[in-house]
N, C-alpha and C positions, 0 to 999 in steps of 0.2 A: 428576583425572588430567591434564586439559587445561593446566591452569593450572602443573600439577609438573613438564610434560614426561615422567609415568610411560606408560610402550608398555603397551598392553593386548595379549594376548595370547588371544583365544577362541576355543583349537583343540578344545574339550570334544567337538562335534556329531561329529568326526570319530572320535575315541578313545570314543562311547559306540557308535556305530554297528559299530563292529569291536569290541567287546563284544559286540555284537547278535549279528552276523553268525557269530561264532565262540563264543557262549556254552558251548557242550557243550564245548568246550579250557579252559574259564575255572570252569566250575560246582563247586563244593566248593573249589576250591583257596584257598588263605589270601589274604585282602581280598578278596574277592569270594562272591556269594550261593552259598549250599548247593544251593537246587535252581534248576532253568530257571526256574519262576516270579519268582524274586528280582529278575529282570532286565528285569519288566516297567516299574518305576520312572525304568531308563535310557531305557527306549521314550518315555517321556512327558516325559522332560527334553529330548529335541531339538529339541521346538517353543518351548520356553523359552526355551533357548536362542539358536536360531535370532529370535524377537522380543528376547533382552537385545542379539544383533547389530544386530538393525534400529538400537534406540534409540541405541545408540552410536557409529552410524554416523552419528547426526544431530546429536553436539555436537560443535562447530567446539573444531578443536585438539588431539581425541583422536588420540594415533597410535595405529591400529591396526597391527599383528605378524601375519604371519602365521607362526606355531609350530607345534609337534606334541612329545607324549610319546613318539612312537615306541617305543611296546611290542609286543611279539611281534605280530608278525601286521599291524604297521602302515606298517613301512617299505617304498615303493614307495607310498605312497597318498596323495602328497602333490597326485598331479593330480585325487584324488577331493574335497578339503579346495577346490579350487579351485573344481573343477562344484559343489560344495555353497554354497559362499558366493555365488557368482555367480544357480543357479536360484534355490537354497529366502531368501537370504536378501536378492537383489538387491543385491551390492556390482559394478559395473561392472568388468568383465573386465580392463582396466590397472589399477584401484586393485588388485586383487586381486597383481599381479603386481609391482607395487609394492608393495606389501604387504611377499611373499616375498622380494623383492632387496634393495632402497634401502632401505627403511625396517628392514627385520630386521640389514643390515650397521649401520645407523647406531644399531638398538638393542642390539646388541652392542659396539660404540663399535669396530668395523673398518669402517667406510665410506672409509676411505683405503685400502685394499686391495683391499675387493672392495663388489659389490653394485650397480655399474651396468657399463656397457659404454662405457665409457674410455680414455684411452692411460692407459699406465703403470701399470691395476687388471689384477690376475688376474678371468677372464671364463672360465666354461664355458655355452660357448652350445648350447642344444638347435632344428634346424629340425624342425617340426614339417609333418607332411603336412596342411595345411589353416592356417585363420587362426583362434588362439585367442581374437580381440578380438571373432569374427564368431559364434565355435562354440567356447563353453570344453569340448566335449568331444572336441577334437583333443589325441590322445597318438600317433599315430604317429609317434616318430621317424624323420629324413629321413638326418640328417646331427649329429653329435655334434661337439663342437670342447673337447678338452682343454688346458691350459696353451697356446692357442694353432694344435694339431696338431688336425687331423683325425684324430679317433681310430674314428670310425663313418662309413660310406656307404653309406646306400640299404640296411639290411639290414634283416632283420626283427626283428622282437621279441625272437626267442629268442637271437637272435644275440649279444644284448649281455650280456655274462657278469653284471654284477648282475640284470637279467630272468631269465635262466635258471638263476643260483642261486636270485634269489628264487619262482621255478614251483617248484623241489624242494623247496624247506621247509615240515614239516610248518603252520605255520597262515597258508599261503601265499593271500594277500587278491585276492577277487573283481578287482579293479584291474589284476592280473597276464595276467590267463585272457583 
């Protein structure tokens, strides 16, 4: 992959864990196990995972991606993708963040438009109540910044309409609450 420039993308641990966590929304339906126990198999892939991350964090030249399937139940759970790579798998709170900006615009081949904080790129900046370099599990939004505008100040949670649409839906993720 190193050698190809091919982005590795290993958002699995996140998309199995919200398989976990919402199994009984998931159980019988088409692709996925008949009963609860089916799901015990995903249980046991996350530490697999989680060491296929380690190793691949250790060959020089891999880009890692930070990505996601976002299926029901996952979107909004991108700062849990974060706390996960940083405790369980030890990737350093800036690679991680790099990860999801620079390296994901430049694997999509838009790094000339977005993906850092730039003149001249579109930037939606999120301040965060605390420092996520220090404590990857700062999600409190402070202040939001859209196309440039201040579009959020100092509000709460619920306040921001994707948060509060995503608390109403029905397989609405721990990450929310």
């Amino acid at each position: 992959m190193a050698g190809k420039g091919t982005y590795l993308d290993p958002q699995a641990g996140v998309v199995w864990e919200n398989y976990l966590q919402n199994k009984e929304k998931f159980v019988g339906t088409p692709g996925y196990p008949t009963s609860l126990d089916g799901f015990a198999r995903m249980e046991e892939l996350i530490p697999i995972y989680h060491e296929f991350l380690k190793r691949a964090l250790k060959v020089p030249g891999v880009k890692i991606v930070f990505g996601t399937d976002a299926l029901a139940g996952s979107h909004g759970r991108n700062a849990e993708g974060f706390v996960e790579r940083v405790r369980d798998v030890g990737v350093d709170p800036i690679s991680a963040m790099v990860s999801a900006n620079s390296v994901a615009a430049e694997a999509l081949g838009i790094a000339d438009q977005v993906g850092s904080v730039s003149p001249g790129l579109q930037a939606d900046i999120i301040a965060l109540d605390g420092d996520p370099l220090k404590d990857i599990h700062s999600r409190s939004p402070r202040a939001i910044r859209d196309e440039g505008r201040i579009v959020y100040k100092d509000v709460a949670r619920d306040a921001i309409p994707a948060y509060a649409k995503a608390r109403g839906s029905a397989l609405h993720s721990s990450f929310a609450s």
